[in-house]
mmCIF file of the C-alpha atoms, coordinates in Angstrom:
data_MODEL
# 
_entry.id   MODEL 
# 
loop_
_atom_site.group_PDB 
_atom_site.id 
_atom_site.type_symbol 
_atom_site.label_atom_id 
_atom_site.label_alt_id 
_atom_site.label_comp_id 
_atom_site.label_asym_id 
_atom_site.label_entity_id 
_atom_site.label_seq_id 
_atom_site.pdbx_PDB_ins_code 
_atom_site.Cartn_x 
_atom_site.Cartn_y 
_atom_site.Cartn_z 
_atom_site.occupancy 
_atom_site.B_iso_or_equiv 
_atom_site.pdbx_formal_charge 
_atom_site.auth_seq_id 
_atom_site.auth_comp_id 
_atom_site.auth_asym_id 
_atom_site.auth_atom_id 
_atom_site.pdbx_PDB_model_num 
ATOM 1   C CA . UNK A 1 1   ? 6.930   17.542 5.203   1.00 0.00 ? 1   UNK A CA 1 
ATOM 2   C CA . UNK A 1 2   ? 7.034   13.714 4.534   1.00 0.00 ? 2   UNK A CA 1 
ATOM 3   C CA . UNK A 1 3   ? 10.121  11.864 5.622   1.00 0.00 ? 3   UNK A CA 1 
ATOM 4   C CA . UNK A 1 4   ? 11.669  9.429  3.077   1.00 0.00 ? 4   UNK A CA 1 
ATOM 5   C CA . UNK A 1 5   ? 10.508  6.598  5.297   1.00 0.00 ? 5   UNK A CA 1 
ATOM 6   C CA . UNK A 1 6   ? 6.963   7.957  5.407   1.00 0.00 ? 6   UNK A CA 1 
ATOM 7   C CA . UNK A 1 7   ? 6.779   7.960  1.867   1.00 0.00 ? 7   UNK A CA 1 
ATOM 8   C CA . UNK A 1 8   ? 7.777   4.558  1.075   1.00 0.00 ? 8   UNK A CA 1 
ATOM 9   C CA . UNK A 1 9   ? 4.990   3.527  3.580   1.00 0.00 ? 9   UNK A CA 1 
ATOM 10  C CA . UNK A 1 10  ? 2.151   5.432  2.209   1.00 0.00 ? 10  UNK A CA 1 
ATOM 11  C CA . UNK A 1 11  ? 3.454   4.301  -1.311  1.00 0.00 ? 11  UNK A CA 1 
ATOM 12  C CA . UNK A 1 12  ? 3.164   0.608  -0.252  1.00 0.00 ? 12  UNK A CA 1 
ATOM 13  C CA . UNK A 1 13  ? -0.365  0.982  1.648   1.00 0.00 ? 13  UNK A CA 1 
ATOM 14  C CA . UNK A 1 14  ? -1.537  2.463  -1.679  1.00 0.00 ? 14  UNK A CA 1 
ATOM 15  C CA . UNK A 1 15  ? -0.138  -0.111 -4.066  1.00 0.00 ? 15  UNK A CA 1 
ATOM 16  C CA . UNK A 1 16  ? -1.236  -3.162 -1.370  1.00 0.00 ? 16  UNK A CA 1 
ATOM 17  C CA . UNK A 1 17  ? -4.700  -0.936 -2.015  1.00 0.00 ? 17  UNK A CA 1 
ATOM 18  C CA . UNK A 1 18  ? -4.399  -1.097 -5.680  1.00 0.00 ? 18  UNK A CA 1 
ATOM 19  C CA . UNK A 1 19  ? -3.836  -4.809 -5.348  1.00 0.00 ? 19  UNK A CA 1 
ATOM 20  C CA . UNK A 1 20  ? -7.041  -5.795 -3.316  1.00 0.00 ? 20  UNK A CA 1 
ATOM 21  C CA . UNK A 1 21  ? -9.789  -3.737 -5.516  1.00 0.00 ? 21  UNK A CA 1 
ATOM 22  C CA . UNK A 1 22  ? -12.456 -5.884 -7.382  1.00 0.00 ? 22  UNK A CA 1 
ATOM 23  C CA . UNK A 1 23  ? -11.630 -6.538 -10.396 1.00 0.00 ? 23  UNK A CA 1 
ATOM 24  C CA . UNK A 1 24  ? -14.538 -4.534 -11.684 1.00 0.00 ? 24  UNK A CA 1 
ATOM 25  C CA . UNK A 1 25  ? -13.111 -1.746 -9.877  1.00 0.00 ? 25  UNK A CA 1 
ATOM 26  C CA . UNK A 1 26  ? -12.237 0.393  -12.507 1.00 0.00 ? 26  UNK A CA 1 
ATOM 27  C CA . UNK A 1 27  ? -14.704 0.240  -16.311 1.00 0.00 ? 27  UNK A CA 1 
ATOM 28  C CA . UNK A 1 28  ? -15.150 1.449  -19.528 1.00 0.00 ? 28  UNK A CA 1 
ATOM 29  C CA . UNK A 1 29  ? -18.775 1.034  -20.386 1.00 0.00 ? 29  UNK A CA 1 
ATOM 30  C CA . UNK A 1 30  ? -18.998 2.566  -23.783 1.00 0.00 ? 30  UNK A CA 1 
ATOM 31  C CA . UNK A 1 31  ? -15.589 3.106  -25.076 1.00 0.00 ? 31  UNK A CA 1 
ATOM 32  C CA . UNK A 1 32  ? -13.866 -0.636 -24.261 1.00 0.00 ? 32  UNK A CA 1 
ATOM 33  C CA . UNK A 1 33  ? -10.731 -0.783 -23.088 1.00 0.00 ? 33  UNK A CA 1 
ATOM 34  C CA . UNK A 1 34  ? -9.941  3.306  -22.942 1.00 0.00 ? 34  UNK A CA 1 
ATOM 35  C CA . UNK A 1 35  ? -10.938 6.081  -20.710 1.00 0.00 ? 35  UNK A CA 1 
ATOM 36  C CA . UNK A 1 36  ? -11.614 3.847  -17.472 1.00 0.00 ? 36  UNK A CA 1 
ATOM 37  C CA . UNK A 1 37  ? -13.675 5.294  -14.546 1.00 0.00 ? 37  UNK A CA 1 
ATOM 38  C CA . UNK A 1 38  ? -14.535 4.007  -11.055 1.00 0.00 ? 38  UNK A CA 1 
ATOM 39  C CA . UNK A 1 39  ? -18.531 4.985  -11.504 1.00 0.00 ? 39  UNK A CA 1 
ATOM 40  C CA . UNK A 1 40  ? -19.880 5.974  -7.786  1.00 0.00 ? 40  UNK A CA 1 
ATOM 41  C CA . UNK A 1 41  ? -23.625 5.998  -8.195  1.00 0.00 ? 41  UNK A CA 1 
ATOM 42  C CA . UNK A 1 42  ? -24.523 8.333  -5.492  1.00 0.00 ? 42  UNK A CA 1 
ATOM 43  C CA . UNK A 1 43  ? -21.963 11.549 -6.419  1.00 0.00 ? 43  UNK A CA 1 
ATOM 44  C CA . UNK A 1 44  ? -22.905 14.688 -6.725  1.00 0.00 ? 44  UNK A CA 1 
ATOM 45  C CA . UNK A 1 45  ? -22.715 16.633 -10.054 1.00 0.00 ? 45  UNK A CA 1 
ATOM 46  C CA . UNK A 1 46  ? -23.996 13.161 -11.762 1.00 0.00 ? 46  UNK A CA 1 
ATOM 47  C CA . UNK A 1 47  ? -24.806 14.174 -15.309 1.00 0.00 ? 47  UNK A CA 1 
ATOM 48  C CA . UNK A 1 48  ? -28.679 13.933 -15.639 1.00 0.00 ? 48  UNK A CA 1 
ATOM 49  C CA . UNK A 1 49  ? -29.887 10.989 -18.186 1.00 0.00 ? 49  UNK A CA 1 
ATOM 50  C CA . UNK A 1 50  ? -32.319 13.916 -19.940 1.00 0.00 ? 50  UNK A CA 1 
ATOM 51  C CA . UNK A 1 51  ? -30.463 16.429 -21.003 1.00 0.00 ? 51  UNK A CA 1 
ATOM 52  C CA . UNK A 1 52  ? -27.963 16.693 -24.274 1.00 0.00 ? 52  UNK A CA 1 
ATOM 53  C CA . UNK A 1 53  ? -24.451 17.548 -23.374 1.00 0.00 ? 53  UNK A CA 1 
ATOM 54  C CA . UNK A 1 54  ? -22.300 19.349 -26.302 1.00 0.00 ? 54  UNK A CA 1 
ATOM 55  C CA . UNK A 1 55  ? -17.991 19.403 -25.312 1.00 0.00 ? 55  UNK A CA 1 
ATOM 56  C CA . UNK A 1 56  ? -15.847 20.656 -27.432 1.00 0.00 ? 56  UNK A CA 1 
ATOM 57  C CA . UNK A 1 57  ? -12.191 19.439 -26.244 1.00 0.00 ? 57  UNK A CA 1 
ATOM 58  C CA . UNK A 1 58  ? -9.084  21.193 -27.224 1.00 0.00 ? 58  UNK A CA 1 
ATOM 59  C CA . UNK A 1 59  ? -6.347  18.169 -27.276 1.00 0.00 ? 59  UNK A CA 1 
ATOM 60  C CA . UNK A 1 60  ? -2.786  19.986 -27.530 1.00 0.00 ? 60  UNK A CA 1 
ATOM 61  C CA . UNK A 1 61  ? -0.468  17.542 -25.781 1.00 0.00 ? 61  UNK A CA 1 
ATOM 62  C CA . UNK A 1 62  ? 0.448   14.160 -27.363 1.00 0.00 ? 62  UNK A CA 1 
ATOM 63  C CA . UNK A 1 63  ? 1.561   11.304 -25.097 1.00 0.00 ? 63  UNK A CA 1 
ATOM 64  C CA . UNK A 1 64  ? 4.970   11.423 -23.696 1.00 0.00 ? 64  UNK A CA 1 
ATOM 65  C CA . UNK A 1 65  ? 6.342   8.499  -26.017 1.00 0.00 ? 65  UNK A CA 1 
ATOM 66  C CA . UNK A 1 66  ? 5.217   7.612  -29.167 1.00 0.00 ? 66  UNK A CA 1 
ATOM 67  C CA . UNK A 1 67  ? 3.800   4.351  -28.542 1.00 0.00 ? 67  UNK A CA 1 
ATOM 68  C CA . UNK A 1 68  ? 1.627   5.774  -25.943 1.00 0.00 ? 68  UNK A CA 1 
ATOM 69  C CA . UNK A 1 69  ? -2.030  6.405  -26.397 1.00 0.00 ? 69  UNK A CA 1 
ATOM 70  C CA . UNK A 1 70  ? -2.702  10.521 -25.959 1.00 0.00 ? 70  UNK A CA 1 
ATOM 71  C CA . UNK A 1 71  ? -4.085  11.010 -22.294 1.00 0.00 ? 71  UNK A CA 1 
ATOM 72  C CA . UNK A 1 72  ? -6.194  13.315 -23.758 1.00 0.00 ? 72  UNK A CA 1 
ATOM 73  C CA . UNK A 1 73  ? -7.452  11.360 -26.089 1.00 0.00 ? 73  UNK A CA 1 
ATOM 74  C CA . UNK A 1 74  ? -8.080  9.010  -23.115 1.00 0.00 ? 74  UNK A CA 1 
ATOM 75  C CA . UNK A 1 75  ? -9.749  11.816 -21.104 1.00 0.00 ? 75  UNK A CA 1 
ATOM 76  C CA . UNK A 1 76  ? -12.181 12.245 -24.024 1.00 0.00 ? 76  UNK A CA 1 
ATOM 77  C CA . UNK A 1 77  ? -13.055 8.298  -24.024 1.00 0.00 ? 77  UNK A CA 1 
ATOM 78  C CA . UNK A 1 78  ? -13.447 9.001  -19.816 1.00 0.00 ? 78  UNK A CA 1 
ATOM 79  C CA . UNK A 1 79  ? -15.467 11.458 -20.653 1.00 0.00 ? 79  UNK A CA 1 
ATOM 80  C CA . UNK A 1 80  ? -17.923 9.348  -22.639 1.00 0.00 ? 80  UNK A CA 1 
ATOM 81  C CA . UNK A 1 81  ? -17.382 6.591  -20.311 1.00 0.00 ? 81  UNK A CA 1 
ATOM 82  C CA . UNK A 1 82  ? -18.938 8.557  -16.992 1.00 0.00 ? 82  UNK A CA 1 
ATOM 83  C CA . UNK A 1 83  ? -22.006 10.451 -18.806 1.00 0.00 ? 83  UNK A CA 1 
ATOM 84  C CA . UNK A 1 84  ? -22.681 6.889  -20.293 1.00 0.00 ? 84  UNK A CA 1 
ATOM 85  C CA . UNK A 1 85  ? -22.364 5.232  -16.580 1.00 0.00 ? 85  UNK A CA 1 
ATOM 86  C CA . UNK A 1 86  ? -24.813 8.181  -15.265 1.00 0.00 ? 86  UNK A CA 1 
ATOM 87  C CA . UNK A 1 87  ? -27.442 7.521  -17.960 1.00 0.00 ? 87  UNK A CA 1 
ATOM 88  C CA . UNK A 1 88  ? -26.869 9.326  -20.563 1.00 0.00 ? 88  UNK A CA 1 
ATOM 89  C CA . UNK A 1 89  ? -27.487 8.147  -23.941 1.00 0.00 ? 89  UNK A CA 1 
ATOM 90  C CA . UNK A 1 90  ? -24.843 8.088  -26.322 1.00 0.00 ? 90  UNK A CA 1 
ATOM 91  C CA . UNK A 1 91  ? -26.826 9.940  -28.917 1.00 0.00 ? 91  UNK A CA 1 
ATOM 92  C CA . UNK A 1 92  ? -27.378 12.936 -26.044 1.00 0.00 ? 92  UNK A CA 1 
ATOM 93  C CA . UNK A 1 93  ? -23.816 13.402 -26.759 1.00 0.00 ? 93  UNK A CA 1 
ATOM 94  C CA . UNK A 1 94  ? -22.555 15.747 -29.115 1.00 0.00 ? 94  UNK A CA 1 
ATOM 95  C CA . UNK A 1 95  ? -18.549 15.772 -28.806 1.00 0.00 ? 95  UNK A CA 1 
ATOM 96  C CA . UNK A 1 96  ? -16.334 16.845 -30.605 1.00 0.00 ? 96  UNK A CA 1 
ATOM 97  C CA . UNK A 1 97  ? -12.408 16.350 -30.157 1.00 0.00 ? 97  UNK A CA 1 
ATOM 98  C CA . UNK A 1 98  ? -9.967  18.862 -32.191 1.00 0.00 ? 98  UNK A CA 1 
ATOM 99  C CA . UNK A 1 99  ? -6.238  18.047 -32.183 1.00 0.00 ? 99  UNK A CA 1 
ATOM 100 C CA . UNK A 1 100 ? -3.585  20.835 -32.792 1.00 0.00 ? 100 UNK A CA 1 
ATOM 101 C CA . UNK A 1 101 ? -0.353  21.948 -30.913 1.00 0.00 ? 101 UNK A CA 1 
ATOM 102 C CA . UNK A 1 102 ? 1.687   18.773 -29.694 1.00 0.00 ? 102 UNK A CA 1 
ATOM 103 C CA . UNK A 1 103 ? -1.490  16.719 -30.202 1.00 0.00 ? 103 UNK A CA 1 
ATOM 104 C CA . UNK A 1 104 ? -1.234  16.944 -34.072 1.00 0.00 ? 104 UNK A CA 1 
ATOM 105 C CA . UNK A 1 105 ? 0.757   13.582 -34.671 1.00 0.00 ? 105 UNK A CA 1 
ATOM 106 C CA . UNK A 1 106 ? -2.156  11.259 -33.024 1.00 0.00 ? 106 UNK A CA 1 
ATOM 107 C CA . UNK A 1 107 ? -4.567  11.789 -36.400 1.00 0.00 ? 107 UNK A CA 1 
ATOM 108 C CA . UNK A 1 108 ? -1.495  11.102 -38.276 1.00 0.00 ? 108 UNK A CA 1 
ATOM 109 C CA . UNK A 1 109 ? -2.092  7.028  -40.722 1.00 0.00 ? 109 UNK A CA 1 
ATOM 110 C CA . UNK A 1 110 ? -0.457  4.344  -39.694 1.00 0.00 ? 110 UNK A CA 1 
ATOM 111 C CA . UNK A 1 111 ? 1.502   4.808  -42.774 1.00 0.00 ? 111 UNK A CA 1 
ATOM 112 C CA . UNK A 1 112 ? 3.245   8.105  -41.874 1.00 0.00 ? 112 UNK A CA 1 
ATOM 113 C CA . UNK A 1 113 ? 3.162   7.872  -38.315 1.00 0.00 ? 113 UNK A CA 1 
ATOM 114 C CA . UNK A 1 114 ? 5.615   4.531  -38.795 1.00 0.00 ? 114 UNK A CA 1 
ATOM 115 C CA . UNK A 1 115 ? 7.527   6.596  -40.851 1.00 0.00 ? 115 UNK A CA 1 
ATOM 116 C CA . UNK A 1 116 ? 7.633   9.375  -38.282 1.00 0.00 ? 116 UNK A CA 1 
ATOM 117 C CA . UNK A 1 117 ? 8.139   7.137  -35.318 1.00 0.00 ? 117 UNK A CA 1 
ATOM 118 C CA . UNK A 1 118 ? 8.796   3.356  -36.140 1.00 0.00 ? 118 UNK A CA 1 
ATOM 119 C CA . UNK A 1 119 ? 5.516   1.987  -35.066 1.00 0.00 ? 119 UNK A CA 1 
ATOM 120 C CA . UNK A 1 120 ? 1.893   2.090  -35.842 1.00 0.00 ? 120 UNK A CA 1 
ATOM 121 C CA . UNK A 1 121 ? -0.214  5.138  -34.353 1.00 0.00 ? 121 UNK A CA 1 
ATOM 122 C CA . UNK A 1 122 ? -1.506  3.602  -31.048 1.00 0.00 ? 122 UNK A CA 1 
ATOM 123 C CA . UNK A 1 123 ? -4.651  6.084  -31.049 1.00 0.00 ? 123 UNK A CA 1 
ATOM 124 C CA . UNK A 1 124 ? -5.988  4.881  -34.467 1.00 0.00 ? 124 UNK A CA 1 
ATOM 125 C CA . UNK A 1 125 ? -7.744  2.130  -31.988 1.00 0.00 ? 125 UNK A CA 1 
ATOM 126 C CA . UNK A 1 126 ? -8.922  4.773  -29.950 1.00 0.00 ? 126 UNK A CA 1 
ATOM 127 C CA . UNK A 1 127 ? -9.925  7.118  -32.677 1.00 0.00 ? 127 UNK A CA 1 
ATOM 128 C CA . UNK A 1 128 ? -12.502 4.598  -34.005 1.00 0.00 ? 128 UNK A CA 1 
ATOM 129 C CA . UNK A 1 129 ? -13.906 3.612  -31.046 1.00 0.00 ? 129 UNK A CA 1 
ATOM 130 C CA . UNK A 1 130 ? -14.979 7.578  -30.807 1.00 0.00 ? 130 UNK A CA 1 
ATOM 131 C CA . UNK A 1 131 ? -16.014 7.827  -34.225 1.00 0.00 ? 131 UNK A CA 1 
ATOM 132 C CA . UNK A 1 132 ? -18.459 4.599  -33.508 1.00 0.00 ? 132 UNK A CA 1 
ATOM 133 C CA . UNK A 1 133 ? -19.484 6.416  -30.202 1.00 0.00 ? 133 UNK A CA 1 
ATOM 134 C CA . UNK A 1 134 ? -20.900 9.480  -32.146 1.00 0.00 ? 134 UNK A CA 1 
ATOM 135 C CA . UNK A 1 135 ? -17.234 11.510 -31.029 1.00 0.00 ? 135 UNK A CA 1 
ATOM 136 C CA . UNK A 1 136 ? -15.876 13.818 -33.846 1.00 0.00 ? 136 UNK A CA 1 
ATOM 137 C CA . UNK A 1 137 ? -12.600 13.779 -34.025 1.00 0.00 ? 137 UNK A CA 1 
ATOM 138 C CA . UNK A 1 138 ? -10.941 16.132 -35.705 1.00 0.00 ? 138 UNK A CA 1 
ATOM 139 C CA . UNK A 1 139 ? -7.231  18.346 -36.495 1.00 0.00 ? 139 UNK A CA 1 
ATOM 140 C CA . UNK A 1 140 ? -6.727  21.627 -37.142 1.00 0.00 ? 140 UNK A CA 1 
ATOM 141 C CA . UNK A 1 141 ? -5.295  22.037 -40.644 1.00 0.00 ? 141 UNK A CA 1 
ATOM 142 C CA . UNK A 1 142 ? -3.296  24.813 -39.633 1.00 0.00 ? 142 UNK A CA 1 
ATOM 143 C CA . UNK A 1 143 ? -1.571  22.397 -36.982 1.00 0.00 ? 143 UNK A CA 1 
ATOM 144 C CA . UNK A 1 144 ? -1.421  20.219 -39.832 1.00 0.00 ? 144 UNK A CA 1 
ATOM 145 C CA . UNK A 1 145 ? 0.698   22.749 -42.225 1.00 0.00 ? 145 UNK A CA 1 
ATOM 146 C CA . UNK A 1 146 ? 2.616   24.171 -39.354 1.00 0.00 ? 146 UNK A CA 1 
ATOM 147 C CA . UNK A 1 147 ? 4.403   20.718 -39.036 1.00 0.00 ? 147 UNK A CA 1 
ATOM 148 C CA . UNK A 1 148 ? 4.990   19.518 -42.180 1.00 0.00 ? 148 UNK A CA 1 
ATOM 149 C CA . UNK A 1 149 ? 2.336   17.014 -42.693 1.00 0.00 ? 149 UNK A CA 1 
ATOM 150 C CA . UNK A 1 150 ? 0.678   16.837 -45.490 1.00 0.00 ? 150 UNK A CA 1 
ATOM 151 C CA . UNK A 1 151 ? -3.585  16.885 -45.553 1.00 0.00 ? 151 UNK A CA 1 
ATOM 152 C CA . UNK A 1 152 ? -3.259  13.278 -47.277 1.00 0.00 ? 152 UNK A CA 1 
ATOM 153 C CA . UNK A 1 153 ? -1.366  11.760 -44.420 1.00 0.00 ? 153 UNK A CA 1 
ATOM 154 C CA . UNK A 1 154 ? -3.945  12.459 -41.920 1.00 0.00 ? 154 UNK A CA 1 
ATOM 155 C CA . UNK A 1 155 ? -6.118  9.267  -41.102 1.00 0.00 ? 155 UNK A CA 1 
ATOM 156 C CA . UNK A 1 156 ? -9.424  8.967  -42.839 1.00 0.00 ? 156 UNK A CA 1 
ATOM 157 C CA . UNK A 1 157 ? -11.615 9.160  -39.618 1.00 0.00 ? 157 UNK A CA 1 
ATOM 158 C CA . UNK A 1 158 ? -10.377 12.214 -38.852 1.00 0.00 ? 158 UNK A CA 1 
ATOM 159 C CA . UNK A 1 159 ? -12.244 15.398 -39.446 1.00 0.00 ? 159 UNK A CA 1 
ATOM 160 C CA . UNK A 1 160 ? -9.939  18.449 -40.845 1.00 0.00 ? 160 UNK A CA 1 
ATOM 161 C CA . UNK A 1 161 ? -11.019 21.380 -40.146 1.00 0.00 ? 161 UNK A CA 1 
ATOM 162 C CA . UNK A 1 162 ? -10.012 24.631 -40.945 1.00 0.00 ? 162 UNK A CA 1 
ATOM 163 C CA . UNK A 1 163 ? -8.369  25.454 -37.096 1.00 0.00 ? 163 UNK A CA 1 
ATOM 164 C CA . UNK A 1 164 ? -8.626  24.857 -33.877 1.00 0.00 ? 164 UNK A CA 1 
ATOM 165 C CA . UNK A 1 165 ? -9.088  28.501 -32.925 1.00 0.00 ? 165 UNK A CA 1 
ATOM 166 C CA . UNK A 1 166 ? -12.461 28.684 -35.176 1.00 0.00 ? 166 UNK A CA 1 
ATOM 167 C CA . UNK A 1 167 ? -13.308 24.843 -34.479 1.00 0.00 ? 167 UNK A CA 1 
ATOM 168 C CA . UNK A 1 168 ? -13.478 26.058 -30.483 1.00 0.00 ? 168 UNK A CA 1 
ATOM 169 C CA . UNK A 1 169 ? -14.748 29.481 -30.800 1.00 0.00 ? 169 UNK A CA 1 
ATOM 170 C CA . UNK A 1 170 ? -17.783 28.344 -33.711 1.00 0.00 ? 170 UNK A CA 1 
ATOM 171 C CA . UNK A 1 171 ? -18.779 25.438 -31.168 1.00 0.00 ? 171 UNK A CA 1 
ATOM 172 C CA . UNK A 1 172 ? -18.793 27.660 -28.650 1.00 0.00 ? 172 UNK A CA 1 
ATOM 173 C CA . UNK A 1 173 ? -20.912 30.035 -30.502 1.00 0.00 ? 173 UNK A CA 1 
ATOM 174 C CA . UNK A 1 174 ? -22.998 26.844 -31.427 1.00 0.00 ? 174 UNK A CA 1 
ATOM 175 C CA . UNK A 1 175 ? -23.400 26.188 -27.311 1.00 0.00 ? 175 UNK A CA 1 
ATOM 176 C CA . UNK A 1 176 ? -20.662 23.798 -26.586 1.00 0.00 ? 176 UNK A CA 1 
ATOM 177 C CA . UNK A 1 177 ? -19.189 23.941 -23.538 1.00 0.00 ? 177 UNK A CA 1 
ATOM 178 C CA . UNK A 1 178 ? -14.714 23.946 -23.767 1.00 0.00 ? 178 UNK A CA 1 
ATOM 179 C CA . UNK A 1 179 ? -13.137 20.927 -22.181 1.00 0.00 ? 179 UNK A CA 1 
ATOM 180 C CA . UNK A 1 180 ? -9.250  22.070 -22.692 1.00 0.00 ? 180 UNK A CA 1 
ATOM 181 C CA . UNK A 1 181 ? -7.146  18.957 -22.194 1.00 0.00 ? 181 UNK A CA 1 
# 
């Protein structure tokens, strides 16, 4: 076990750490300022620049506060970021995102999500960054109902479809592969 001492120590060498990367250290080549990855050109289990790769991720936590960008809508934007970095066209992509569960809110507009929480929706940014990346991102309308949104509120980049449970299980059908985040 780590002694309270020990701790602080480690803590410091890793923040002095932090401090000294390049400042190139960490990227984000395709989706700009989201997602960022440390790209290490000789890894292992580097996606390969000729295949297609088709995700289907399950997003069902929002972020902690409300003015917080979801992590998992991060992870998705990561996600793009390292295949990108390894070669892979962005068109060899076929991802798509669905939102339900405590992830609902982050397809809500700006318009009811200020209304809802105070302040603009902080993944909107993100959201169209996807979108222009070839990333569907879409909400389950069930999720939708089951919190008392209405269809209208949801932003216009956002694809609803009819649930998560069939958006997962058709792609999967379809030969997606499930990312659950």
């Amino acid at each position: 076990m780590m002694t309270g001492t020990a701790a602080l120590v480690l803590g410091c060498a890793s923040m002095a750490m932090g401090a000294d990367m390049p400042k190139d250290f960490w990227t984000t080549p395709a989706i700009q300022g989201y997602g960022k990855i440390h790209y290490l050109p000789d890894a292992a289990y580097k996606p390969r620049a000729d295949q297609t790769y088709r995700i289907v991720f399950a997003l069902t936590k929002g972020a902690k506060q409300p003015g917080e960008v979801s992590p998992a809508l991060d992870r998705v934007a990561r996600t793009v970021n390292l295949y990108v970095a390894s070669g892979v066209p962005l068109m060899q992509l076929k991802f798509v995102a669905v939102a339900y569960g405590d992830a609902t809110s982050i397809v809500l507009d700006d318009e009811q999500y200020r209304a809802k929480f105070g302040m603009a929706n902080p993944n909107l940014p993100l959201i169209e960054a996807l979108r222009k990346a070839g990333v569907d991102v879409s909400v389950c309308a069930q999720a939708v109902a089951e919190h008392d949104y209405q269809y209208d509120w949801v932003d216009k980049r956002v694809t609803l479809a009819l649930s998560g449970l069939t958006t997962v299980t058709t792609l999967e059908h379809d030969g997606y592969v499930l990312m659950p985040l």
